[in-house]
C-alpha positions in Angstrom: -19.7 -6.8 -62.5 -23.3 -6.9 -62.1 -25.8 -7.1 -65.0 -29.4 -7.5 -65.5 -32.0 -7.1 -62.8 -31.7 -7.8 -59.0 -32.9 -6.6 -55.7 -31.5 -4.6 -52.5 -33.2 -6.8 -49.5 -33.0 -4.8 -46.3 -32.2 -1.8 -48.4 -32.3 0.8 -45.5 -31.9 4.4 -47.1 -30.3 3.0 -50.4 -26.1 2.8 -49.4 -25.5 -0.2 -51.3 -28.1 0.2 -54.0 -26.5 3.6 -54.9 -22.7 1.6 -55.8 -25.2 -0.7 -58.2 -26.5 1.3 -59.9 -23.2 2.3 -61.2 -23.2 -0.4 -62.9 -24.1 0.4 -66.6 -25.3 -3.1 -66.8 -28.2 -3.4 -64.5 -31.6 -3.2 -65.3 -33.1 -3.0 -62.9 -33.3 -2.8 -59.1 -35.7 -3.8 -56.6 -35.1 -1.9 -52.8 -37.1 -3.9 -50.1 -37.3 -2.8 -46.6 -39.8 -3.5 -44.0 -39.0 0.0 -42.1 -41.6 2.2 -44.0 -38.8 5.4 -43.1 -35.6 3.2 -44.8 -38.1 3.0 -48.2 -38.7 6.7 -48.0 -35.2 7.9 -47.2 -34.3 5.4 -50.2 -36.5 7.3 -52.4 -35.0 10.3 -51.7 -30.9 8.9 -52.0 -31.4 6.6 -55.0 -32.8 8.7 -57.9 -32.6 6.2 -60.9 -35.2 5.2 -63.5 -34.2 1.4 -63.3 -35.1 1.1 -59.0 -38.3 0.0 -58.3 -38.9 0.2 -54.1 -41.0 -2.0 -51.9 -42.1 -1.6 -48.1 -42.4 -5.1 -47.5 -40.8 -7.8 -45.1 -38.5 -10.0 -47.5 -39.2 -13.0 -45.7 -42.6 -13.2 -47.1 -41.4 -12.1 -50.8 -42.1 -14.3 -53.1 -39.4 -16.6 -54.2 -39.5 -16.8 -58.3 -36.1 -17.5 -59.1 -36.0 -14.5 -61.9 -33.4 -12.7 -60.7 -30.0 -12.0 -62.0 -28.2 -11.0 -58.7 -29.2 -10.4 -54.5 -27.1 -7.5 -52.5 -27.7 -7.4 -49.2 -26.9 -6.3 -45.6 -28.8 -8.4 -43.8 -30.1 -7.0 -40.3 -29.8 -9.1 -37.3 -31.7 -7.1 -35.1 -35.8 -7.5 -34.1 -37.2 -5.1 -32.0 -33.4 -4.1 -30.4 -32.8 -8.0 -29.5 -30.0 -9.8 -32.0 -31.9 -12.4 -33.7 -29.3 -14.0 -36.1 -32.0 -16.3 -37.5 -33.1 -12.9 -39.8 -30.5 -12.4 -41.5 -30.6 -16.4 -42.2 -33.7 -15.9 -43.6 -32.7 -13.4 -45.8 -30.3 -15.7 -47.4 -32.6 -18.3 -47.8 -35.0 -15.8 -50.0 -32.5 -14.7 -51.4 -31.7 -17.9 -53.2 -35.5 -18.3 -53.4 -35.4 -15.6 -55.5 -32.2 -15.8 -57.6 -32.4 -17.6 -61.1 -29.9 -20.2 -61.5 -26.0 -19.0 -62.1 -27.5 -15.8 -60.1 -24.9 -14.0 -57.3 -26.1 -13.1 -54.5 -23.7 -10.8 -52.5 -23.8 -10.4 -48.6 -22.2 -8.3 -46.1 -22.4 -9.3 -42.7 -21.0 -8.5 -39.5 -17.9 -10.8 -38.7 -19.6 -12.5 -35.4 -22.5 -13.6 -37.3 -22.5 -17.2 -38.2 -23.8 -17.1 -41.7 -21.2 -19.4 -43.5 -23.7 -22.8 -42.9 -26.5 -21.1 -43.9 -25.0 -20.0 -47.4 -23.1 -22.8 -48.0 -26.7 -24.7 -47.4 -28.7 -22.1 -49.8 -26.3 -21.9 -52.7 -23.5 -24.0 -54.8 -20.6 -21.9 -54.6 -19.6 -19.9 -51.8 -16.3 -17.6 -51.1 -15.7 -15.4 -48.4 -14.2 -11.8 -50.9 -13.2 -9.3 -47.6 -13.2 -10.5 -44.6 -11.7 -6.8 -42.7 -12.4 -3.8 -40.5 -14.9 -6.5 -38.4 -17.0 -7.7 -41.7 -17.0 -10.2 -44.4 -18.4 -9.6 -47.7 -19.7 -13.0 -49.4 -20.0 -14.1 -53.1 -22.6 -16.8 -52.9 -24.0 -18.6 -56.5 -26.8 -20.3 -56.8 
């Protein structure tokens, strides 16, 4: 269950920020998309007092280690090329920005190599669903 405050990095129109805030628990939420469209079609999906939403590119967020929990579907595309090194560098911020005991939960394509990069970033990793051609990861910091 997630509690307390956290962010959506590459929150596109709000899919996965939508299931969090079901949770009675969070306090907030943070949506962060460099696509200026995905912010506004967030807006428009995810009506809840407790999100906050950001046009910004996460990799130059500031990492302050405050938050409680990271979801996240990392892309892994740049201008239409795959560029598996973004969606690297979201994990990285997202520890960066993750207090200590904080979760951060990734969903990622299966081909993408991602398992280095997490186990490099954060404590404790497990893979929770690996099916249907992704893998959902539990990574604590």
């Amino acid at each position: 269950p997630l509690k307390g405050a956290g962010a959506d990095l590459g929150c596109g129109f709000g899919a996965l920020s939508t299931v969090v805030l079901r949770a009675p628990a969070v306090t907030a939420l943070r949506l962060v998309d460099i696509d200026r469209r995905a912010v506004e079609a967030a807006k428009r999906n995810v009506d809840d007092a407790r999100a906050g939403f950001d046009w910004a590119d996460v990799r130059t967020l500031e990492g302050a280690g405050d938050l409680n929990f990271i979801v996240s579907n990392p892309p892994f595309h740049d201008g239409g090329d795959e560029d598996r090194r973004l969606g690297q560098a979201f994990i990285r911020k997202a520890a960066e920005m993750l207090k200590k005991g904080g979760t951060a939960w990734i969903v990622a394509n299966r081909h993408l190599p991602y398992e280095a990069e997490l186990d490099a970033a954060f404590k404790r990793v497990r893979m929770v669903v690996d099916q249907g051609g992704y893998k959902v990861f539990e990574a604590v910091k």
